[in-house]
C-alpha positions in Angstrom: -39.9 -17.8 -17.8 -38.8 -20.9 -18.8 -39.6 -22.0 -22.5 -40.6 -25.2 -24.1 -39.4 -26.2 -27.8 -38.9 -29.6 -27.2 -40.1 -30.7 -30.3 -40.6 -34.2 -31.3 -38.2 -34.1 -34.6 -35.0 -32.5 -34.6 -34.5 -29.0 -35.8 -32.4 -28.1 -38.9 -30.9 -24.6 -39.4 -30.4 -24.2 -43.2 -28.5 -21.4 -44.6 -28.6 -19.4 -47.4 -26.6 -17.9 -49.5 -22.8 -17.0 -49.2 -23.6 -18.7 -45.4 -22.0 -21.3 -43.3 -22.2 -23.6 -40.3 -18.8 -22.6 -38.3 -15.5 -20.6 -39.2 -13.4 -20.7 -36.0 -15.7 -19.7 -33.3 -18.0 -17.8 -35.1 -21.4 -20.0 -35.9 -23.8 -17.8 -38.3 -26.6 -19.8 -36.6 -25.3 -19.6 -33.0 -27.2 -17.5 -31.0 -30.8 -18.7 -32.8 -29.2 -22.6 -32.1 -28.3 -21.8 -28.2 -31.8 -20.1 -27.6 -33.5 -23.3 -29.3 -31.2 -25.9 -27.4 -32.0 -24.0 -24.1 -35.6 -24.6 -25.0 -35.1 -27.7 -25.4 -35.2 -28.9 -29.2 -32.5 -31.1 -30.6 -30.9 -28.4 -33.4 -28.4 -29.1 -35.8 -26.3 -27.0 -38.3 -25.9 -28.7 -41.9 -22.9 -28.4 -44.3 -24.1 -26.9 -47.6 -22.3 -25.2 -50.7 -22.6 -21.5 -49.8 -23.2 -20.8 -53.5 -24.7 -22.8 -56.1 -28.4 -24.3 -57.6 -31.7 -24.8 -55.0 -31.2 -28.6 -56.3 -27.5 -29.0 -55.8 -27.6 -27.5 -52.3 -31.4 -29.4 -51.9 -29.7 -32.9 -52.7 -26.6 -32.0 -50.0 -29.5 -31.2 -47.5 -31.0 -34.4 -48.3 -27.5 -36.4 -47.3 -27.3 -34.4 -44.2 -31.0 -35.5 -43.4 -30.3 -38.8 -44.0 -26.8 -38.4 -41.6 -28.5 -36.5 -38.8 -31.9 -39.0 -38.5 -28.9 -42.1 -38.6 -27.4 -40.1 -35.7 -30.4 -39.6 -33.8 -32.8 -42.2 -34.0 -35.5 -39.8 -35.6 -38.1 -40.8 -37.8 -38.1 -37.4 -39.6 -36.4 -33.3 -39.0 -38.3 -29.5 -39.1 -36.5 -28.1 -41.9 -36.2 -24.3 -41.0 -34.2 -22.4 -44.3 -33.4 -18.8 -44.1 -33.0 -17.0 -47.6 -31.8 -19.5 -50.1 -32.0 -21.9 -47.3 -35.5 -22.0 -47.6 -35.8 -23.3 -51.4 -33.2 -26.1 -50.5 -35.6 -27.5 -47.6 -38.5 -27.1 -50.0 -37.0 -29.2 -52.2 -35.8 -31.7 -49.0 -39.8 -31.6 -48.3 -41.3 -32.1 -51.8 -38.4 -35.2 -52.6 -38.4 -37.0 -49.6 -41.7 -35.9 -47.6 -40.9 -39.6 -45.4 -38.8 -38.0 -43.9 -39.4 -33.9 -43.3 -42.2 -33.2 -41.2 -42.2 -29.4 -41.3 -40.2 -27.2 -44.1 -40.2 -23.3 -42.7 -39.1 -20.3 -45.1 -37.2 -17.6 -43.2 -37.1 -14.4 -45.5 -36.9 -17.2 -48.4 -37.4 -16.0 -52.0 -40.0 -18.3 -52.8 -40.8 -16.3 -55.9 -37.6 -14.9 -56.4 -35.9 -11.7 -55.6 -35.9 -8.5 -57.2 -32.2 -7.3 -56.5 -31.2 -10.7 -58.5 -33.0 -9.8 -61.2 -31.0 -6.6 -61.5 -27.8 -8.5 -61.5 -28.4 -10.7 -63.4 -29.4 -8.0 -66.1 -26.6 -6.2 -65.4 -24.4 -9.3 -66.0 -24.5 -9.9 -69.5 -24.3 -14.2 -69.7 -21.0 -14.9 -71.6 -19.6 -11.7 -71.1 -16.6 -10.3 -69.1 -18.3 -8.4 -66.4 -20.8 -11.2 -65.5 -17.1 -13.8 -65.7 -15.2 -11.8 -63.5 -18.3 -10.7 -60.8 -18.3 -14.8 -61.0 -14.9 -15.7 -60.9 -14.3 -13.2 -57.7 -17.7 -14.2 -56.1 -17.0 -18.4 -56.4 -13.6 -17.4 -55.0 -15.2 -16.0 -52.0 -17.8 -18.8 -51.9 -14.7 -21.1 -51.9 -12.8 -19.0 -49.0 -15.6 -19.4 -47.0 -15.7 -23.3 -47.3 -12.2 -23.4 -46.4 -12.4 -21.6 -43.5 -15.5 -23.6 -42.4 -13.6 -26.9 -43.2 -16.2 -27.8 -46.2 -13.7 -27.1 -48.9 -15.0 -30.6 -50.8 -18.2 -28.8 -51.5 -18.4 -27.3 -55.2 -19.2 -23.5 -55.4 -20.6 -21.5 -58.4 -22.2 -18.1 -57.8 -23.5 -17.4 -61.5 -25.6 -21.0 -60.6 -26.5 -19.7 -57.5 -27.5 -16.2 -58.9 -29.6 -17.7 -62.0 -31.4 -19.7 -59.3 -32.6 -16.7 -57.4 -34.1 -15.1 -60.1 -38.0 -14.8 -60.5 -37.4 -16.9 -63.6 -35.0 -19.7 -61.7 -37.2 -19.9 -58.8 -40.0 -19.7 -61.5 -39.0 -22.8 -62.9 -38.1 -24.1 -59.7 -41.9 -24.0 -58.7 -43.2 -25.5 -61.2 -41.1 -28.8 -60.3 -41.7 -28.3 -57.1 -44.9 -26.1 -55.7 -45.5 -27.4 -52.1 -46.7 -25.2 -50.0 -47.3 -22.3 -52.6 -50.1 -19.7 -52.4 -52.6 -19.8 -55.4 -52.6 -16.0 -55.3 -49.9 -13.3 -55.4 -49.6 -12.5 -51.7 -51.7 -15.3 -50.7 -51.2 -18.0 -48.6 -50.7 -21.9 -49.3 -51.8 -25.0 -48.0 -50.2 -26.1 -44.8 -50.1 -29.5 -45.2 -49.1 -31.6 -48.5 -48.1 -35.0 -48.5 -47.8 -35.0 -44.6 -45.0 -32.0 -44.7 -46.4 -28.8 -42.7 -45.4 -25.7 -44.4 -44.5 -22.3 -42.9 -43.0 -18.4 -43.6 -42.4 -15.5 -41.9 -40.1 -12.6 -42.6 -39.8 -8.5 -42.4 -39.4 -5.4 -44.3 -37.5 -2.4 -44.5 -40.0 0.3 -42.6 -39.6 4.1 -41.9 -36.3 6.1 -42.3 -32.9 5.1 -41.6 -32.8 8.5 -39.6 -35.6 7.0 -37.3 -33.4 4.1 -36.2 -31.2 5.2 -33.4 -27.6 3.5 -33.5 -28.9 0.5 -35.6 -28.4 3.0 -38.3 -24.6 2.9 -37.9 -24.5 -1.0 -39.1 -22.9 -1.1 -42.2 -25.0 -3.9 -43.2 -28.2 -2.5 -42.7 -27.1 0.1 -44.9 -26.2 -2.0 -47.6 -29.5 -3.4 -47.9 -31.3 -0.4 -47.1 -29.7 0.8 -50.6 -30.5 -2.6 -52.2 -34.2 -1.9 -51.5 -34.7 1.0 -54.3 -34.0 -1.9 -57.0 -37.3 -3.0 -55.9 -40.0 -2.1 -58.1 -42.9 -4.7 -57.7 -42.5 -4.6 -54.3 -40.8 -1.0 -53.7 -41.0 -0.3 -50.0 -42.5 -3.9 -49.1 -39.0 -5.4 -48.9 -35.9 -6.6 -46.5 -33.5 -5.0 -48.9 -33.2 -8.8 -50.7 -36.4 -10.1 -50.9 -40.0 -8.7 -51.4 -42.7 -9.5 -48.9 -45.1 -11.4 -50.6 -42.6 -13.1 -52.6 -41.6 -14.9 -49.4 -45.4 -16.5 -48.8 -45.2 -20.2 -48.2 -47.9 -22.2 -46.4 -49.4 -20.6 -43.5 -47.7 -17.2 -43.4 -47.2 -16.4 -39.6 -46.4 -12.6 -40.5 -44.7 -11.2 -43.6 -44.0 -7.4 -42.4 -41.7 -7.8 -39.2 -39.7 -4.7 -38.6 -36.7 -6.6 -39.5 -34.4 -6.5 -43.0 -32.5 -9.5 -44.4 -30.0 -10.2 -42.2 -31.8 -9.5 -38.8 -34.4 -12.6 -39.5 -31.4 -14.4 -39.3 -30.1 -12.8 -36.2 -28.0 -10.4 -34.7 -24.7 -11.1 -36.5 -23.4 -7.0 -35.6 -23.8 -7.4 -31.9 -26.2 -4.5 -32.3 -29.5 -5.3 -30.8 -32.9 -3.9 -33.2 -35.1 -2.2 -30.9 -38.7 -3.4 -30.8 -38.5 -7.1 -32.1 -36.1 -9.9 -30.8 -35.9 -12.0 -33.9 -34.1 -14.8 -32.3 -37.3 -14.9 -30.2 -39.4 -15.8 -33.2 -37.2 -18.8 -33.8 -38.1 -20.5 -30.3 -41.6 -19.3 -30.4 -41.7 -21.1 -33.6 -40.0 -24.0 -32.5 -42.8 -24.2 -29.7 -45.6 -24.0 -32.9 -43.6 -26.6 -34.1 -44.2 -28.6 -30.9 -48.0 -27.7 -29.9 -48.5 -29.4 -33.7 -47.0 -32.4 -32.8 -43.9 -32.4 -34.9 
């Protein structure tokens, strides 16, 4: 069946943290972009720092916006953020709502995450554990932008880590509270100042036993074991961020069988059974449309 996404803005991918646009031939975004494009939206992939501050990597999505609506012709851009991505389009959509017409949080920790809490615990500021953890994790940040061919683009993991936090993204909303629900696993207001505001994202469900082959993905391991640093949301988590912490807007669904990484898409080549999450991207893109954006 054919699809129709063509929406009436173009579509930003932004994302997250520790992510890119390209290295070589591998695009984190690529099979989410080709479904979109085949749809028929216009989708583009924006350069930001893969690890520092919601505002430092907000104000580089804001020069990209500014680039891609010069390029286009547009009048505005759908701002869909996965993870971290999702607080830099919030702030994109709170600074220059002329100019976003939808912001969309993808597993974003709109109240922060739980497993950054426990870093950031276990990383004493000042001292050597938290300096070298760092160091080693800026290095990586910076390996990444050199493969990608963003190497101008400053790194700094601790800023990205203290920004991830309840009490970062804390701060964070009270600058900048768009789109937030009133009440702990509530929902917000869709519209503010003309910018439509959306979320979706999954949890960790059953036992890893129960999952076939997807349970030989190293990476769903990982954050299957990140999970049990959850407390406030034990078991109501993607292994990085807790289910109602990632309510913005009009929630379309909180508790899709997926973890972290699979609501960004199948980066493993191993295909979750059950859920296409690539899929929600273009049926998104068409509730994007239908609204006239």
């Amino acid at each position: 069946m054919l699809r129709n996404a063509t929406t009436d803005y173009p579509i930003l991918l932004v994302h997250g943290l520790f992510g890119f646009d390209r290295i070589g031939k591998l695009e984190l975004f690529h099979d989410v972009k080709q479904a979109l494009r085949s749809a028929g939206a216009r989708v583009f992939i924006p350069h930001l720092s893969a690890t520092h501050s919601n505002e430092t990597r907000g104000e580089q999505l804001l020069v990209q916006i500014d680039r891609v609506l010069q390029g286009t012709g547009a009048s505005k851009v759908n701002l869909i953020g996965h993870s971290q991505g999702a607080l830099a389009a919030r702030y994109a959509g709170a600074l220059a709502p002329q100019v976003v017409a939808s912001v969309t949080s993808v597993s974003g920790p709109n109240h922060g995450s739980e497993l950054a809490d426990f870093l950031r615990k276990a990383l004493t500021p000042g001292r050597l554990p938290e300096q070298v953890a760092g160091a080693v994790a800026t290095l990586f940040a910076d390996f990444l932008s050199l493969l990608s061919g963003n190497r101008h683009l400053p790194q700094s993991a601790i800023a990205a880590l203290n920004a991830l936090t309840t009490e970062g993204v804390g701060a964070f909303n009270d600058k900048y509270p768009q789109g937030l629900p009133k009440t702990w696993g509530g929902k917000g207001r869709e519209l503010v100042n003309g910018v439509r505001y959306y979320s979706w994202s999954g949890t960790l469900q059953g036992n890893i036993l129960d999952e076939g082959l997807y349970a030989l993905n190293p990476l769903h391991g990982f954050l299957r074991a990140f999970s049990h640093y959850f407390t406030t949301e034990a078991e109501q988590n993607d292994g990085m961020v807790g289910r109602f912490s990632s309510h913005l807007g009009k929630v379309i669904r909180s508790d899709y069988p997926l973890d972290h990484l699979d609501s960004l898409s199948q980066t493993t080549g191993q295909v979750r059974k059950g859920i296409d999450p690539i899929d929600l991207y273009v049926q998104h893109a068409e509730r994007l449309k239908n609204a006239g954006l």
